[in-house]
C-alpha positions in Angstrom: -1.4 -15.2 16.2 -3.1 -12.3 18.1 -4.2 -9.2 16.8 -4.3 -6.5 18.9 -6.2 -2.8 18.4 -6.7 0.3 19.4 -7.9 4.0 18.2 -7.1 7.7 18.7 -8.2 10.5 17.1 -7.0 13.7 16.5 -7.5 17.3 14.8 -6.9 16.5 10.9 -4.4 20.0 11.4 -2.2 17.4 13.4 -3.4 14.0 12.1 0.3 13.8 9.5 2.2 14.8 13.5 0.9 11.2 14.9 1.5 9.3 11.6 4.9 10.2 11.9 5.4 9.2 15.3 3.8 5.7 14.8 6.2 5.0 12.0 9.0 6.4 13.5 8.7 5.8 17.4 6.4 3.2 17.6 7.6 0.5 14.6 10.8 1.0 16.1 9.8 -0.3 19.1 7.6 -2.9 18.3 10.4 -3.9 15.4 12.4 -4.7 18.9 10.0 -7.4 20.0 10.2 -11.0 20.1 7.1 -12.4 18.7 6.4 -9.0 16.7 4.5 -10.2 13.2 3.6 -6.7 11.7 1.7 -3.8 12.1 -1.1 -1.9 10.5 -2.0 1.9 10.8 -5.4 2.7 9.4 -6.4 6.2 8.7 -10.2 7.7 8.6 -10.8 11.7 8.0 -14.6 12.5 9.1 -14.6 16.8 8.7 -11.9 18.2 11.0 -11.3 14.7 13.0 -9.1 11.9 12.2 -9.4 8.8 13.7 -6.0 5.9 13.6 -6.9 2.6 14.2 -3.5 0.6 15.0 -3.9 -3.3 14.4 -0.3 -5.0 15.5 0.0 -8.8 15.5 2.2 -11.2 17.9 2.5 -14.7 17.9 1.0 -14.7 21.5 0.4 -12.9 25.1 4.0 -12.9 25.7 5.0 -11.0 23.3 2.6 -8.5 23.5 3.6 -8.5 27.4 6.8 -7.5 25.8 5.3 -4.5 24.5 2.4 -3.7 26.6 3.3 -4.6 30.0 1.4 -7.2 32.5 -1.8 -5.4 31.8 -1.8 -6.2 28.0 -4.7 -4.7 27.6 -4.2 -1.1 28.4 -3.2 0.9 25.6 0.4 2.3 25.4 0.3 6.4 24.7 3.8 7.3 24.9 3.5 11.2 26.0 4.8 12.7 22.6 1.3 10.8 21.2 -0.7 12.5 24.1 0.4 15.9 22.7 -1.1 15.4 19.6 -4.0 13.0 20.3 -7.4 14.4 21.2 -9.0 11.5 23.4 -8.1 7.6 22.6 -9.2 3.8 23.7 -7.3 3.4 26.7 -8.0 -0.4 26.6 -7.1 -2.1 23.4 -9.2 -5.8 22.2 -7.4 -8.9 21.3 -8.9 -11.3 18.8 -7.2 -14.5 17.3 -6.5 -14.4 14.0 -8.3 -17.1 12.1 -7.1 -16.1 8.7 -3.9 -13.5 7.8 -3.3 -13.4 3.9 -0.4 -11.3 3.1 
């Protein structure tokens, strides 16, 4: 299994716009996709900045293909998460997981 992540950040005023969106627009999506395991959102306030941290996990490249296109590795920020989204990683990492406890 591969995890895959990526941040954004955003003004905390709009921080509850982009939640939404990931768990409206984006699980719906990824729920679509072959090889889709699950998905984390991780949320960090620091004053009046929030940064996400999206961890999704697929049983391997091709599935994340699925999602992400032949470059895998560049982040996906539909334009409705631009709006809201100050600045972002606009390549994600990939790591194996060696352990996943549910």
């Amino acid at each position: 299994m591969i995890a895959r992540t990526w941040r954004g950040w955003t003004k905390a005023a709009e921080a509850d716009d982009y939640q939404r969106h990931y768990a409206t627009v984006v699980a719906t999506e990824l729920r679509g996709i072959g090889g889709f395991r699950g998905a984390r959102l991780l949320r960090h306030q620091d004053g009046d900045e929030v940064r996400f941290t999206s961890i999704t996990f697929f049983t391997d490249v091709d599935a994340i293909r699925a999602f992400a296109g032949d470059d895998y590795e560049f982040a996906v920020v539909a334009e409705d998460a631009r709006k809201v989204l100050t600045r972002w990683d606009d390549r994600v990492t990939l790591d194996e997981v060696a352990i996943f406890v549910t």
